[in-house]
N, C-alpha and C positions, 0 to 999 in steps of 0.2 A: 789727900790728893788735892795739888792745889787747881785753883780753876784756869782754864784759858783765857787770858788777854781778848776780849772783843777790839773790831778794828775801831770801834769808836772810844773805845775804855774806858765808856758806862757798864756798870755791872748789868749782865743779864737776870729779867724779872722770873723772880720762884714761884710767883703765882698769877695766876692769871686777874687782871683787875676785874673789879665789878660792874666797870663801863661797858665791858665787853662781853663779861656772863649775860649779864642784860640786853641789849643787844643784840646775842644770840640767842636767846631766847624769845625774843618778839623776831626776831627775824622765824625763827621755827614755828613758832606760833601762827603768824599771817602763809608762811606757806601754807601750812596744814590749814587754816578755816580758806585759804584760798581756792587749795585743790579739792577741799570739801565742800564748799560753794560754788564751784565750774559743775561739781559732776552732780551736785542738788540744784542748780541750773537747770542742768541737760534733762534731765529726768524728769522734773516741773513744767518743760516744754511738751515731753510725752505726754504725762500726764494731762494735759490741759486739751493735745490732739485730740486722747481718746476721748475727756469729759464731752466732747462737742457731737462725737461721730459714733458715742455708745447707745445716744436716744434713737438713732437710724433702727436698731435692731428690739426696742421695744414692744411687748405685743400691745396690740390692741383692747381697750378698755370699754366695756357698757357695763349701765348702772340705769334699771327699770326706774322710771319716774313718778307715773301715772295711769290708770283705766278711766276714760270717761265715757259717759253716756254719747253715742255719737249723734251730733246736730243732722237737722233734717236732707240736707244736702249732702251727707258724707253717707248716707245710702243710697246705694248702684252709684254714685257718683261717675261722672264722667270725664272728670280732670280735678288735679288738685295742687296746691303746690303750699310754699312758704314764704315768710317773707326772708330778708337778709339775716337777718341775726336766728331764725328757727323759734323763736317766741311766738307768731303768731301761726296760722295754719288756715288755708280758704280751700273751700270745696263746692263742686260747680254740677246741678245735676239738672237733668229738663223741668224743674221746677223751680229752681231758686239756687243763690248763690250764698255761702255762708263763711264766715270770718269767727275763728274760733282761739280764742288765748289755749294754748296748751299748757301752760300752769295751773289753770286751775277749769279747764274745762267749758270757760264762760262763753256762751254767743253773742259777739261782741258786733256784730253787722248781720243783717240778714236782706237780700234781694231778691225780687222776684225774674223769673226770667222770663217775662215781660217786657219790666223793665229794663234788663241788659240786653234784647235781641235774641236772647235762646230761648224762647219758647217753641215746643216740639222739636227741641232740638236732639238729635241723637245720638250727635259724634262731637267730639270737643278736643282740641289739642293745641297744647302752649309749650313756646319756647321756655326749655330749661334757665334761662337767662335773657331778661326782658320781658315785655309786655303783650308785645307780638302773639295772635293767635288764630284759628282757624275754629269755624264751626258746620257741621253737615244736619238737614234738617231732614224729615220723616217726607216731605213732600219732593227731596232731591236737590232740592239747592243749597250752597256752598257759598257761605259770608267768610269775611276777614274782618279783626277787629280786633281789640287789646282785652286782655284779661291778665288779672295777677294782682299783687300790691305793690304799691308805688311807693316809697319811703324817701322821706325828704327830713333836714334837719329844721328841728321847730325854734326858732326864738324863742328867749324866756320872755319876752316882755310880751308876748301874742298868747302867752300860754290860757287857759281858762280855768278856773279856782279847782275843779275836779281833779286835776295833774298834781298838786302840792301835797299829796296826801301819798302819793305813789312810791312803792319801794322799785330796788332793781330789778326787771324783769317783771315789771304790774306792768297793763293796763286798763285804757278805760276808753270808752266810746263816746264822744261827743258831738252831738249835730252829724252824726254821719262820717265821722271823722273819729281813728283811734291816736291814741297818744300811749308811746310806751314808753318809761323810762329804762335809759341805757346802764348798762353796771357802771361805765364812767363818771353818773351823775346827769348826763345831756336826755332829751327828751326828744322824740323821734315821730313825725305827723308820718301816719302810713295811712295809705288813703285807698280803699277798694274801687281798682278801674275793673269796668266790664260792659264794656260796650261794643257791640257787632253792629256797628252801620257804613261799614267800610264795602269795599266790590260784592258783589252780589254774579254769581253765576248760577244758568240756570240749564244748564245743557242735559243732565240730568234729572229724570223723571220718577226713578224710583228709592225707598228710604236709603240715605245715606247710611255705611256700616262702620264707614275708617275713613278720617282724613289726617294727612299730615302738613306741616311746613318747613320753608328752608327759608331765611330771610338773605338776601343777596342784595350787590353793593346797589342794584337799580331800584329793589322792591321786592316782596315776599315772592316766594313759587310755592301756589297750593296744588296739592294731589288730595281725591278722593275716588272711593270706588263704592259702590249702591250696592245692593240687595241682588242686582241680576248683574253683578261682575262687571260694568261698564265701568271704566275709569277717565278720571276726569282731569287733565293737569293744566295750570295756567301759572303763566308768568306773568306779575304786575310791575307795571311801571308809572310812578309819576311826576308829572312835573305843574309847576305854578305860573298861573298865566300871569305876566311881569303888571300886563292892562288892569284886570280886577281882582291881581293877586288872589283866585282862583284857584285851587287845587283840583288839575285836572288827571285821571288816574284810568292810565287805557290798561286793558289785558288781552295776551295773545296766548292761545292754549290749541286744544286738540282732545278730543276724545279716545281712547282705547276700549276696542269694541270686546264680549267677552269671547275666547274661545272656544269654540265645539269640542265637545268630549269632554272638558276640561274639568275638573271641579270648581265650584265656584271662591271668589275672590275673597280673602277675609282681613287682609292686613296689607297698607299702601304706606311707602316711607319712600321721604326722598333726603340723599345725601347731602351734605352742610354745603355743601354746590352748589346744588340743583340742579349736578349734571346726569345725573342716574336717580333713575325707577326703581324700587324694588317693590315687589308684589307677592304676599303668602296667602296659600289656600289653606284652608282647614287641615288638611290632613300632608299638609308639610311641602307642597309643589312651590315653587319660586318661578318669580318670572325674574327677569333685567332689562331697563330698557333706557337708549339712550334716550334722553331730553335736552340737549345742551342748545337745536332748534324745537323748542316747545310745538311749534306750530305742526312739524315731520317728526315723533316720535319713532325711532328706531328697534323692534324688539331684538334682543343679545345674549339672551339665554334662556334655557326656562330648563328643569331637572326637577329631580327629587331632594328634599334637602334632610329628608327623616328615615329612619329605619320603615316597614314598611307599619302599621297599626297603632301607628304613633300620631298625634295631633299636636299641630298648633295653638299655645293657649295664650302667646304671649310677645310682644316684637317691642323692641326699644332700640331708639339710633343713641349711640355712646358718646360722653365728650368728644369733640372732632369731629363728627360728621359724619364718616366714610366707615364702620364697623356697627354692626348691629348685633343684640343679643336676640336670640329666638328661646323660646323657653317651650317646654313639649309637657305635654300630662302624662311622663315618665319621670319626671324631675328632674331632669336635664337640659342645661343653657349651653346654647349651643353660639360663639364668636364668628361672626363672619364677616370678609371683607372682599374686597376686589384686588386685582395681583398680575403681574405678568408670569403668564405659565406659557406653557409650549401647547399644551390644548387651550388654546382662549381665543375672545371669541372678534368679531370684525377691528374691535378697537382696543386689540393687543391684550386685552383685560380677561380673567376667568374669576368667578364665585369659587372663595373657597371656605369652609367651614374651619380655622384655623386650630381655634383652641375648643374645645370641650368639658364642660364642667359638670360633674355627673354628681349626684347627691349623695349624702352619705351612705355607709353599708345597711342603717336601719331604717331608712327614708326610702326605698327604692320605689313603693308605692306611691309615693306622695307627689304630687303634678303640680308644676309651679302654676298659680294663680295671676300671678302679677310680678314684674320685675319695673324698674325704676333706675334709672343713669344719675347719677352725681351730675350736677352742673357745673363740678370745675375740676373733674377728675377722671380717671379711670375705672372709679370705685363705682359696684352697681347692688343693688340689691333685688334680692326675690324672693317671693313668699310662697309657700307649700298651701297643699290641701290639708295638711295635718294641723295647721297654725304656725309652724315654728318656718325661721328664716334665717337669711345668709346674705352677710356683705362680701362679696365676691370683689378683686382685684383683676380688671382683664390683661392689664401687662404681662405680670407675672404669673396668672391663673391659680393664684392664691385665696385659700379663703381667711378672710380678712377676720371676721367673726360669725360665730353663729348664735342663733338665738331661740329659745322653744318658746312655744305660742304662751301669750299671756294670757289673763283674765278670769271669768272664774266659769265659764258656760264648760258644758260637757256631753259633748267629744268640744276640743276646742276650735274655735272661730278661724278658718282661713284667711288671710289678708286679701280684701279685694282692690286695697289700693296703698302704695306705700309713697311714704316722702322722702326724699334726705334734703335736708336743710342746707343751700347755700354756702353753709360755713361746715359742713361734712360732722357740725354737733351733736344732731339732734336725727331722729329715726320717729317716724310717725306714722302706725298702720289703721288701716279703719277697715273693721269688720262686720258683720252685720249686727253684733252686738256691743261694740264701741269704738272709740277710740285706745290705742294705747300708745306711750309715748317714754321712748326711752333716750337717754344723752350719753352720747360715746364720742370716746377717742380714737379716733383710725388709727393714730400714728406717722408712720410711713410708709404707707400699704404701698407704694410702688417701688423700695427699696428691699430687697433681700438677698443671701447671700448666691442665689442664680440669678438675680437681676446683675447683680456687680462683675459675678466670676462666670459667668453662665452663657448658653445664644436664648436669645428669645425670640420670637416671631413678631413683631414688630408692625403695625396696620402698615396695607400696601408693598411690604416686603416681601420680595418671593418667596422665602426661607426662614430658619433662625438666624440668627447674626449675632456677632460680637460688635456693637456700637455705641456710640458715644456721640450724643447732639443734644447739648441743652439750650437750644434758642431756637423760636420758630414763632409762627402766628400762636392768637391766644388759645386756641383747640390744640395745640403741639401735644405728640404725646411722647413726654421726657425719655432720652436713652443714656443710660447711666451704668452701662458696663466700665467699669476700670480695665477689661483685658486691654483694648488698643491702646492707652496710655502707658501699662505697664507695657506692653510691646515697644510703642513708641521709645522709652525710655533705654530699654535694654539693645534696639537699633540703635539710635543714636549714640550710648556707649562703645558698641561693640567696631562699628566702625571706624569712629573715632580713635578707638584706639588700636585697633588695627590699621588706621594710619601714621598714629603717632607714636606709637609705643619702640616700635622699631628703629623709628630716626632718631627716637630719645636715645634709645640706649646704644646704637650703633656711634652716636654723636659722642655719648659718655665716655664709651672704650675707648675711642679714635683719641676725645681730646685729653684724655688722663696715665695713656701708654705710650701716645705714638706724637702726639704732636707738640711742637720746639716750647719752652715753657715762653716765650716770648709772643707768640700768637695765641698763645693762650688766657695770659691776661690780659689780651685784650677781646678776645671773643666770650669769655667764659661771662664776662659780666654783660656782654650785651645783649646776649643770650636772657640771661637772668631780667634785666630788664621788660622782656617781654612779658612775664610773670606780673608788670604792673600795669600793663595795659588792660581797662575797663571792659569788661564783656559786653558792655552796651556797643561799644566801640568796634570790636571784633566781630560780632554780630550784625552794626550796619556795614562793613566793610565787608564780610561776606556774602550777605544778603544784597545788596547795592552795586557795587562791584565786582567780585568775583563771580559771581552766580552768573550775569548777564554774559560773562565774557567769558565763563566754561560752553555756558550753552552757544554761544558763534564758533565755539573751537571743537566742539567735543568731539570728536574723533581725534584730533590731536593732542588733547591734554589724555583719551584712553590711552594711544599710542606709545606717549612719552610717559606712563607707566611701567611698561617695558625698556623702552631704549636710552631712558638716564640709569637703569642699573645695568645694562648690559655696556653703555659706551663706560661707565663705571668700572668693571668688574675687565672688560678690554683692555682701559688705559691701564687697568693695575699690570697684567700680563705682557702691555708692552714696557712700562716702567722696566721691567727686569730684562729686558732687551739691550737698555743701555750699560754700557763699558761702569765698572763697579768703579773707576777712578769719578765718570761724569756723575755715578748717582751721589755720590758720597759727597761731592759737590753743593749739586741740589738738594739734598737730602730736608732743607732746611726750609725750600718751597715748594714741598710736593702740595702743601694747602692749596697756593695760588695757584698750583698748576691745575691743580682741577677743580678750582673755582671760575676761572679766566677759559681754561681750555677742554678741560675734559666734561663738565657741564653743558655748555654750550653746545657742543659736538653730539651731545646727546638730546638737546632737545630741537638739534635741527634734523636730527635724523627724524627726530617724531613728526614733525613739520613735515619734512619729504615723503615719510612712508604713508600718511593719514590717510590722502585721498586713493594711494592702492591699494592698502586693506580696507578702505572701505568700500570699492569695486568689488573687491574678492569677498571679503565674509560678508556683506549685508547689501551687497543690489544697488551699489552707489549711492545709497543715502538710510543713511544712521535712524532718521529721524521715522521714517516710512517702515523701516523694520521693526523697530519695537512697537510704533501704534499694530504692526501684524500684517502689512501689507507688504507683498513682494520676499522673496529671501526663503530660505531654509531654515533650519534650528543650527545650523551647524556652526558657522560663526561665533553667535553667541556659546554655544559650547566649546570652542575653540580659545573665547578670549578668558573664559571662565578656568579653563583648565591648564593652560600653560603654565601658572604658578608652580601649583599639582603637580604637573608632568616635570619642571622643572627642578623641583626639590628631590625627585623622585631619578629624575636624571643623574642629582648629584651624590644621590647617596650611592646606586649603582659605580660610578665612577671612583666614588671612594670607596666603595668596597670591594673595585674587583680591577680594576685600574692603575688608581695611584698605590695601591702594594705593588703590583707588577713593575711600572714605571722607578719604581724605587731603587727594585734589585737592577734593573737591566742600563740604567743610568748613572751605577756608580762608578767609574769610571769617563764619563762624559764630561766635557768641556759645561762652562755655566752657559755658553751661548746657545746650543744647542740642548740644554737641560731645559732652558728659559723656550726656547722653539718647540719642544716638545710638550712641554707643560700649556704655551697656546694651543696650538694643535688640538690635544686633549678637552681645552675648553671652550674650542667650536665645534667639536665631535659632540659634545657632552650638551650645547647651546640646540644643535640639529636634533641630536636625540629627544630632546623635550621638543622641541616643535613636530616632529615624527610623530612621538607617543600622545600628543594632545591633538596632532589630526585623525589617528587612529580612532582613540577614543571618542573624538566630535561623531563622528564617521559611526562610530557605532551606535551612541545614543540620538542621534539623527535618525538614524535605519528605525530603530525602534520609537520613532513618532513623539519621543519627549522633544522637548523645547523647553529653555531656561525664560523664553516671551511669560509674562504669568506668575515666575518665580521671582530669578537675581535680577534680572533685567525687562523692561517693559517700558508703558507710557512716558516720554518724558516731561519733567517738569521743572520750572525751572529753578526753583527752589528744592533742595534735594537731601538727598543722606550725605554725596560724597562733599556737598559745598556745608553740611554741617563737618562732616570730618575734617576738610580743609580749616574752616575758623574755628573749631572746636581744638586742633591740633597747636593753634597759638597759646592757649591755654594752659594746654595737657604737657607739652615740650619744656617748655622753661622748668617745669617743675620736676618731670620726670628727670630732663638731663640733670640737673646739679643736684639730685639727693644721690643719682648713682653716678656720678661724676665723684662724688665725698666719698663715696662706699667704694670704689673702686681706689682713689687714692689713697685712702684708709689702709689697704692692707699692708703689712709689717711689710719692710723694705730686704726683712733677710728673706724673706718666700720668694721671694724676685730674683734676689741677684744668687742665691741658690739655684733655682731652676735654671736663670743664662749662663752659672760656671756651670753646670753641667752639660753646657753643651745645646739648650733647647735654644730656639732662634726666641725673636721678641713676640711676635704672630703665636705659638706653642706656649711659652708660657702666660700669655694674654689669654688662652681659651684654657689651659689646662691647669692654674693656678688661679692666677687674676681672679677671672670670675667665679670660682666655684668661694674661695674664699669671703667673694663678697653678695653670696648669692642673699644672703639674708636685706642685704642694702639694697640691690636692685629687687627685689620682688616688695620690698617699703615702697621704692619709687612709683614701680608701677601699680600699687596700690591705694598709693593719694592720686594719681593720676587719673587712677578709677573712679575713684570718689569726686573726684571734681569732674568729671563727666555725668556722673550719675546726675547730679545736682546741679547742673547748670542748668542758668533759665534763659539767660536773653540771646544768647546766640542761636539755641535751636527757637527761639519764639520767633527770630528775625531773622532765620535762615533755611527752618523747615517746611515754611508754608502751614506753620499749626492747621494740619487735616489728621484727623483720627484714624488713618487708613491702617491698615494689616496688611504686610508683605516685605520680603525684604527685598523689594526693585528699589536698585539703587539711583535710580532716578527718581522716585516721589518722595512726598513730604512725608509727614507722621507729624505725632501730638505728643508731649513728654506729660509727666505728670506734673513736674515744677511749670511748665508751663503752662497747662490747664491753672494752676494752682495763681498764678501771677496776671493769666487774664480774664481771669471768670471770679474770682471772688469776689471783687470791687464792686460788679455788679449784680451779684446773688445777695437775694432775700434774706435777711438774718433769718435763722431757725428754720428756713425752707430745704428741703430735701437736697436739691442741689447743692445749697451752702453747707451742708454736712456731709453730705458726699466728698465733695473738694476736703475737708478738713479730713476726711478718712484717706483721701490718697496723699494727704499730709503726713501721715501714724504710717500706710504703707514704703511711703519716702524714708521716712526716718529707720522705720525696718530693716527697708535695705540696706542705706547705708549702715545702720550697727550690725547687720548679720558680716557685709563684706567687710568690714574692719574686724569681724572681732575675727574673723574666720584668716584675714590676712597679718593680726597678730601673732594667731597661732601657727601657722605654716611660718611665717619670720624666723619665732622661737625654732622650732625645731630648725632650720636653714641654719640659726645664731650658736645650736648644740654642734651643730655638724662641723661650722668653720671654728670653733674653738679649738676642735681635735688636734688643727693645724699648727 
């Protein structure tokens, strides 16, 4: 057989050359490590989410350290604390004052309390944080004055020969002075302050039982109450005379007398305020009272706060200020805070015992002895009459760890005094037979998974709640639910694309069936340009722009919701009015026409109608309705429901109508086909306005109201003004993948369906798309995903507030948004900053569950149109 002539009449090559084997093979090669390096990528990102946000759910760790013989001052002690780092430990009792290495037990300072001002002293209490302290004495008087340890960073070249010898975590006592060495290698002068030669009150006359303090931005606020229930509170203030730089230091107070009948007083705290009183009796009574004028003491509650045969053994104020733990000689610690309730009391406020911590099922016997507050957290702990103890969580009402009594006495030693160390290290109890001293890992005790996914009761909240606040003063106590982020998130989608999902694809069909291919190439790409516009961009442009200028119109722009589809769906009805010579004419600017005319016409209608729908459904002003004043429910379920009524209108019409209309117009003229078919669709426009007042009309009657739900407060930053600039985003993308998918379909599907007769509108709904149902549900599936994940339009359009609700007038919080303005500023390794990385791992979830979920629905859409 001979060969065919090539048009160039070089012979055709018999095998393939080696430039090319080669070539294609590294060509195959770099895809494949390419596509296998994109998706060992992606994965390496999860990966890396989770390594950051898996320590969030570790438990808690201790590890017994030591028993030591306990220093003279750490029996009956009456205050005690740490220094910063938990290496050192001081105890303060009406004898003397002692400074104790907890490595190895050493008494490394000892004072008389003489010398620091407590002699017969009775009552002793220091801020968790600082120096600041308060003292009550046996004869009724009430000093202020500093106790604790001061630490300060030592120079080396000041150091004294004794220090050079020091390992990490030594030290050593010189001249009255400790030196520790730091694990870093640095050396650390901690210096025992305790001096009480500050105010001096003597209003009371019998032994002091309980004092507390609060230090405020003017000067401390002491409370005390004596032996016969009188109570004693004073506000200090002072200032320095400028003449002989003086410190002069005035106090205004007031005494609380006790009351008759009463039991008498045993426990006095005032809140990180100093605006509230609180008072326990032995046997569990509470008083409250305001102080905010020290000088007129207010009383504002007084109740039972215990079961009845129960006693008070134990009162601690919790990081923040405002929650106390009470502890009962049934071993249970009882949360309690102040709240707005509907029973409360002159200043809106009620006592309520929020959370309750009840001891284990084997411990029910055992009566806490002693509880102790974290000084920079939530974390508290308490010690049983059995020995054994518990770090308790008040956020979460978790127990953190537990621990059985150590040492070697038998029955075991109850804790009469416990520490936790400044840095939440170290755990330090003293019994009447020693010290023991254990070093633990909390963790994350304020992270778990009903901290994230869960309501907590939150101090000063009237309820549980689903919340999210992580910045406040330094007492703040963190809320770190994810629910309103993932809400936020799934709002800001959902609306989004329920405003844009529809104009994508209505835009798609319109420009790939129906419009001249001439207008086409020039819209299709301008369109697509939008797709490069910067979200920073769209974001200030909604946010700055838009926002301000919905909220001057809003009644107008709700309006013109309605009556650009309805002058829309008009102009189509009257299009077929005209003589079939004039359309066929125009056929080629029906674009312009209702871009120029029939547009327009629809949003002056919404212009003109605003101000009388908003007479009619909402009491002439929009604004005064949803904050809930003036008006009905009925409006807002009026404007809620015409969608509804209206879909509902049309399917009735097509299914009981246009069959009718069919048979009894065959024979009819098209001018009067075109007249009836209007007709029909202001019957069918009236019937949804009918059945959506019917309906308002009925859930009105029955006292709901959408105030609360879809609609409420306005603000000006919102859902609809993120749908709006989230919709520049969502549109370019959505139209042209299903602008492709619709073009896409074979051309014989098409011109099959018009020879047989279906018009372009028929086989547009009843081919077209079903064929390219696979294309349009991709579209609107990236579209999705680029909603989910967007950060700067809803960061600069939604008012970032963490709220719950879908009114479509307030903000919300997305989780890329949390994500893009709180990390920068969070703590490396701090709860927060793992938090955020976890709603990173849940971001990424999403979007793989909805992608993988809208691959599989694609495929099967891809089996169905194959058929075709």
């Amino acid at each position: 057989m001979t060969e065919r002539p090539t048009f160039t009449g070089r012979r055709r090559p018999t095998q393939t050359r080696v430039g090319v084997l080669f070539g294609d093979r590294i060509a195959r090669l770099l895809i494949t490590f390419g596509g296998l390096g994109t998706i060992a990528a992606v994965l390496l990102v999860g990966v890396f989410l989770l390594a950051v946000a898996v320590p969030l759910f570790r438990s808690a760790a201790i590890g017994f350290d030591h028993s030591w013989q306990s220093p003279p001052a750490a029996a009956e002690s009456l205050a005690a604390g740490s220094d910063e780092s938990g290496s050192l430990a001081w105890f303060c009792n009406a004898e003397r004052v002692d400074v104790v290495e907890l490595r190895t037990g050493r008494l490394l300072l000892s004072r008389t309390a003489a010398e620091c001002g407590l002699e017969a002293a009775t009552a002793v209490r220091g801020l968790p944080i600082g120096l600041e302290a308060v003292a009550g004495y046996r004869d009724g008087t009430v000093r202020s004055g500093r106790l604790g340890l001061e630490s300060t960073f030592a120079p080396v070249e000041g150091l004294p020969l004794a220090t050079e010898s020091l390992a990490a975590g030594e030290a050593v006592s010189v001249d009255g002075q400790v030196y520790l060495r730091n694990t870093n290698g640095t050396t650390t002068l901690v210096r025992l302050v305790a001096e009480f030669s500050g105010h001096v009150s003597k209003a009371l006359d019998q032994p002091i039982v309980d004092v507390d303090l609060a230090l405020l931005s003017g000067g401390p606020c002491l409370a005390a109450v004596d032996a016969a229930g009188q109570i004693r509170v004073e506000k200090l203030s002072s200032r320095r005379n400028l003449l002989t730089d003086e410190l002069i230091t005035t106090a205004d107070g007031s005494t609380i007398a006790p009351q008759s009948g009463r039991p008498p007083r045993q426990f006095v705290r005032v809140t990180g305020l100093g605006d509230q009183l609180f008072v326990f009796g032995r046997n569990g009574q509470f008083e409250r009272h305001l102080i905010r004028d020290v000088s007129q003491p207010a009383s504002l509650e007084q109740g039972d706060l215990l079961p009845a045969g129960r006693a008070v053994t134990a009162v601690t104020r919790l990081f923040g200020g405002s929650a106390f733990v009470v502890g009962d000689d049934g071993g249970t610690a009882h949360l309690l805070f102040t709240t707005r309730a509907e029973a409360a009391a002159e200043d809106g406020l009620a006592t309520v015992v929020a959370k309750t911590f009840r001891p284990p099922a084997d411990r029910t016997d055992a009566g806490i002895t002693t509880v102790v507050a974290s000084p920079r957290s939530r974390l508290f702990g308490v010690g049983r009459s059995d020995g054994s103890m518990q770090l308790l969580q008040a956020t979460n009402e978790a127990t953190v760890l537990s621990i059985e009594a150590a040492g070697t006495a038998s029955p075991p030693q109850p804790a009469e005094r416990l520490i936790i160390a400044p840095r939440e290290n170290r755990l330090v109890a003293a019994t009447p037979e020693g010290l023991n001293v254990w070093s633990f890992t909390a963790g994350y005790p304020g992270v778990s998974l009903r901290a994230l996914f869960g309501q907590l009761w939150y101090e000063n909240y009237p309820q549980p709640v689903y919340a999210w606040e992580t910045t406040g003063h330094e007492s703040f106590e963190p809320k770190l639910s994810l629910v309103p982020l993932i809400f936020g998130t799934i709002k800001a989608t959902l609306y989004s694309m329920l405003f844009a999902t529809p104009i994508a694809l209505l835009a798609a069909v319109y420009a790939s069936q129906f419009m001249h291919a001439r207008w086409k190439a020039r819209i299709k790409p301008t369109i697509e340009m939008m797709a490069s516009l910067p979200s920073v961009v769209l974001g200030f442009v909604a946010g700055l722009i838009f926002a301000p200028l919905i909220e001057q119109g809003v009644m107008v722009f709700l309006v013109c919701f309605f009556t650009v589809p309805l002058a829309l769906l008009l102009g189509a009805y009257l299009w077929q009015l005209w003589p079939t010579s004039w359309r066929s004419r125009v056929a080629g600017w029906r674009f312009l026409v209702v871009l120029v005319v029939v547009l327009p016409v629809g949003l002056l209608a919404g212009w003109l109608a605003a101000a009388p729908v908003e007479r009619f459904c909402f009491g002439g002003d929009i604004f005064a309705w949803l904050n809930g004043r003036g008006g009905s429910g009925w409006g807002g379920w009026m404007l809620a429901l015409i969608p509804l009524a209206g879909c509902f209108a049309a399917f009735l019409v097509g299914r009981f109508v246009s069959p009718w209309l069919r048979v009894q117009s065959s024979g009819w003229s098209h001018r009067r086909t075109a007249l009836m078919s209007l007709l029909t669709c202001l019957v069918g426009i009236a019937a949804a306005l009918l059945i959506a007042a019917a309906a308002a009309m009925f859930f009105d009657a029955l006292r709901l109201d959408t105030r609360g739900g879809l609609f409420g407060t306005y603000v000006q930053r919102n859902a609809i003004v993120v749908a709006i600039g989230m919709s520049f985003a969502i549109i370019p993308l959505v139209f042209t993948i299903a602008d492709d998918a619709l073009s896409s379909v074979p051309d014989h599907l098409r011109s099959a369906s018009l020879g047989a007769g279906a018009t372009p509108w028929q086989t547009t709904v009843r081919v077209i798309v079903p064929a390219a149902t696979s294309g349009l549900f991709s579209a609107v599936m990236i579209g999705l995903g680029r909603a989910v994940g967007e950060t700067m339009i809803v960061l600069m359009a939604a008012g970032n507030t963490p709220l719950m609700g879908w009114n479509l007038f307030n903000g919300f919080q997305t989780l890329s948004a949390a994500i893009a303005t709180e990390l920068p500023e969070a703590a490396r390794g701090s709860a927060h900053y793992r938090v955020l990385f976890l709603a990173a791992v849940l971001l990424f979830a999403m979007t793989f569950a909805v992608n993988t979920v809208a691959e599989l629905v694609r495929q099967r859409f891809r089996r169905r149109s194959h058929e075709l």
